[in-house]
C-alpha positions as CSV (number, residue, x, y, z in Angstrom):
1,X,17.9,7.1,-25.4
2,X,18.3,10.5,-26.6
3,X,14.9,12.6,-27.6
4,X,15.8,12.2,-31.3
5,X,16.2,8.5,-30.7
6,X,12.8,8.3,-29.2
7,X,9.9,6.5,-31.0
8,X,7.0,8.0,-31.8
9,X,3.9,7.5,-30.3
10,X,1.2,5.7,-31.9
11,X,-2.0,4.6,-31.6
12,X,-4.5,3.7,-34.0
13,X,-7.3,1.2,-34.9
14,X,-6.6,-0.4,-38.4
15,X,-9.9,-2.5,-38.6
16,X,-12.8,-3.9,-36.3
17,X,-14.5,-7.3,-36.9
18,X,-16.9,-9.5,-36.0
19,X,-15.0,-12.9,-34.3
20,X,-17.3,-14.9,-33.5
21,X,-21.3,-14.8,-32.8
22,X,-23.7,-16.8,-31.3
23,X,-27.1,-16.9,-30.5
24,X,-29.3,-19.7,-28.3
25,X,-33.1,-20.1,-27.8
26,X,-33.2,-23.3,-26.0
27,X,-36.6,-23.1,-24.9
28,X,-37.9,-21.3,-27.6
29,X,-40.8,-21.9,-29.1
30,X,-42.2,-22.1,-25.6
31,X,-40.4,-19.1,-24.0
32,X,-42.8,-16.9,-25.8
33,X,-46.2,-18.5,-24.3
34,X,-45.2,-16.6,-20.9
35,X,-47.2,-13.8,-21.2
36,X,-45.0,-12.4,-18.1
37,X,-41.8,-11.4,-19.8
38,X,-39.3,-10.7,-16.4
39,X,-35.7,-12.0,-17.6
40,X,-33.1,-11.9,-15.2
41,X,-30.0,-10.3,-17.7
42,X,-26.6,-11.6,-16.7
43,X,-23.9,-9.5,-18.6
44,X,-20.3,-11.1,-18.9
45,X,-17.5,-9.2,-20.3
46,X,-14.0,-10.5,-21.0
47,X,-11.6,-9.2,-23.3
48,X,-7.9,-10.8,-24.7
49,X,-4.9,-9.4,-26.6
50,X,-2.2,-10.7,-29.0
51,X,0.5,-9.2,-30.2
52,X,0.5,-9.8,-34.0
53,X,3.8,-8.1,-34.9
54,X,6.1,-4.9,-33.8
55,X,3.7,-2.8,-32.3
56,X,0.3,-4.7,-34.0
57,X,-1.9,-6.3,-31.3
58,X,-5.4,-8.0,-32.1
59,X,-7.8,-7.1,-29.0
60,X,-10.6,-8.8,-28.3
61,X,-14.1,-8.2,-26.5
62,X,-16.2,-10.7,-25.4
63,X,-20.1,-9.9,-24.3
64,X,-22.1,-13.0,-23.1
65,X,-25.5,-12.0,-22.3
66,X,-27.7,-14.8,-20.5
67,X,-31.7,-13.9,-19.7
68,X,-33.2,-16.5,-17.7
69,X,-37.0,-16.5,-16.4
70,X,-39.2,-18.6,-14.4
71,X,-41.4,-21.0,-16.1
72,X,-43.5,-23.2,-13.7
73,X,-41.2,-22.4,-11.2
74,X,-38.1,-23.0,-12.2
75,X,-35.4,-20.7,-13.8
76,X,-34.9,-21.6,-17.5
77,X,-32.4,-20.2,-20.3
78,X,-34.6,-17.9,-22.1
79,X,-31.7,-17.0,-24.6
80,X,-28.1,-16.9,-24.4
81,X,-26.4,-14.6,-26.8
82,X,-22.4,-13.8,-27.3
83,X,-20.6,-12.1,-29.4
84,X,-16.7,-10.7,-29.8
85,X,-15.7,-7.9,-32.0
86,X,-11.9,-7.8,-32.3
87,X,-9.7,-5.3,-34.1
88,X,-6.4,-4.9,-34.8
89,X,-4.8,-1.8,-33.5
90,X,-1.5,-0.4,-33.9
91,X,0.1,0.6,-30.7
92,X,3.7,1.7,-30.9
93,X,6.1,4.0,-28.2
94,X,3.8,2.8,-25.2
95,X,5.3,0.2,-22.7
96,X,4.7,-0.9,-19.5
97,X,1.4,0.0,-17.7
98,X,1.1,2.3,-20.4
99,X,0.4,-0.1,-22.8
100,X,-1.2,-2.3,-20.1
101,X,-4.2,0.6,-20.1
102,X,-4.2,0.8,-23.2
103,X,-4.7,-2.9,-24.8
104,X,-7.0,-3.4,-21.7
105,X,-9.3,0.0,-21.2
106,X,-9.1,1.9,-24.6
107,X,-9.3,-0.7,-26.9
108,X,-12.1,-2.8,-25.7
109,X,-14.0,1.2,-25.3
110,X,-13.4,1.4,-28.9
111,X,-15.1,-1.9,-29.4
112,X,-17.8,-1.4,-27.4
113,X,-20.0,0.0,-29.4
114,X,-19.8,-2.3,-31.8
115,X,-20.3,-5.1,-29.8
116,X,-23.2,-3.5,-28.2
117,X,-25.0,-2.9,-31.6
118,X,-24.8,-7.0,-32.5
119,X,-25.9,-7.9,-28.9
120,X,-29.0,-5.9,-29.2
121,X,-29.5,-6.9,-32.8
122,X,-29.2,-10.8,-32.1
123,X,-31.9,-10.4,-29.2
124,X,-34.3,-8.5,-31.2
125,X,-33.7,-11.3,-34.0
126,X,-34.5,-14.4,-31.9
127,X,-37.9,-12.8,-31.0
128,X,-37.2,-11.1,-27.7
129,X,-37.5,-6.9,-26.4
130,X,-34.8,-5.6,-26.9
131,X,-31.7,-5.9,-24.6
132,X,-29.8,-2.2,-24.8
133,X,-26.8,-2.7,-22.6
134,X,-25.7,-0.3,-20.6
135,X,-21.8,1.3,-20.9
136,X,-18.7,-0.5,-19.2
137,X,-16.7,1.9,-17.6
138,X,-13.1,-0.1,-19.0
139,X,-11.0,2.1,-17.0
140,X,-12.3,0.6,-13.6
141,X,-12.3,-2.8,-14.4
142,X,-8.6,-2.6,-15.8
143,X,-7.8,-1.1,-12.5
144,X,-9.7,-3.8,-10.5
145,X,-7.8,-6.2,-12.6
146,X,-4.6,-5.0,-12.2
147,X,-5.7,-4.9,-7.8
148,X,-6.4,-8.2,-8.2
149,X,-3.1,-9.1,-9.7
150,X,-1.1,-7.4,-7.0
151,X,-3.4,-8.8,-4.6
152,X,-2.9,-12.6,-5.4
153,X,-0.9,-14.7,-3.8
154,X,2.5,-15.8,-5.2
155,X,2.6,-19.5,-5.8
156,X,4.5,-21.3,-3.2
157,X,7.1,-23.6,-4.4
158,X,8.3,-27.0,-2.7
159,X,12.0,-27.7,-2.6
């Protein structure tokens, strides 16, 4: 393809939203009579992608955030909250790895923040200190991803 054949590049975010949102309390009232509040936070992040049209994907971050304490010695489910933002971004002349990085490091940073905001909201909402989670460095765990890819096994096949 000749330079004036070339596509240009594009990137940009045409909206962010919320996806989906929950929030869980199971031992609430309760929880709250423990004058020691020590949570141990458990932070999972995962994020998807779908290609919506030529050069439109939806990407998707997901943020589960578990706190568990002990409570007469044994570990309960203080609250559970999780929450994905998802936008819809327009990503046109990238392929490859290229577009690989993108879709899976610089969109979920762009939704971060976002995501981060709701989190902290829905914890200070359900009666708890708040939880201010701390920023994802995207570009290594994109790159740890893609290690683990190259690292797995190919699936043996029986003839």
């Amino acid at each position: 393809m000749s330079e004036a054949q070339e596509i240009p590049r594009q990137f940009a975010l045409q909206r962010i939203y919320l996806k989906d949102v929950s929030f869980e309390s199971p031992r609430a009232p309760h929880i709250f009579l423990n004058p020691e509040w020590q949570p141990n936070i458990n932070v999972q992040v995962e994020n998807a992608s779908t290609q919506l049209g030529d050069g439109v994907f939806e990407v998707a971050l997901k943020i589960t955030a578990t706190a568990t304490t002990e409570v007469e010695g044994t570990q309960e489910t203080a609250f559970l909250a999780e929450v994905t933002h998802a936008g819809i971004f327009t990503i046109v002349g990238f392929e490859g790895a290229e577009l690989g990085h993108i879709i899976g490091s610089i969109c979920p940073t762009q939704l971060f923040p976002f995501t981060r905001e709701t989190v902290a909201d829905l914890v200070v909402k359900g009666g708890f200190p708040s939880l201010l989670l701390q920023p994802i460095n995207f570009d290594a765990l994109y790159m740890q991803h893609m290690q683990q890819q190259t690292e797995a096994p190919a699936p043996s096949t029986i003839q």
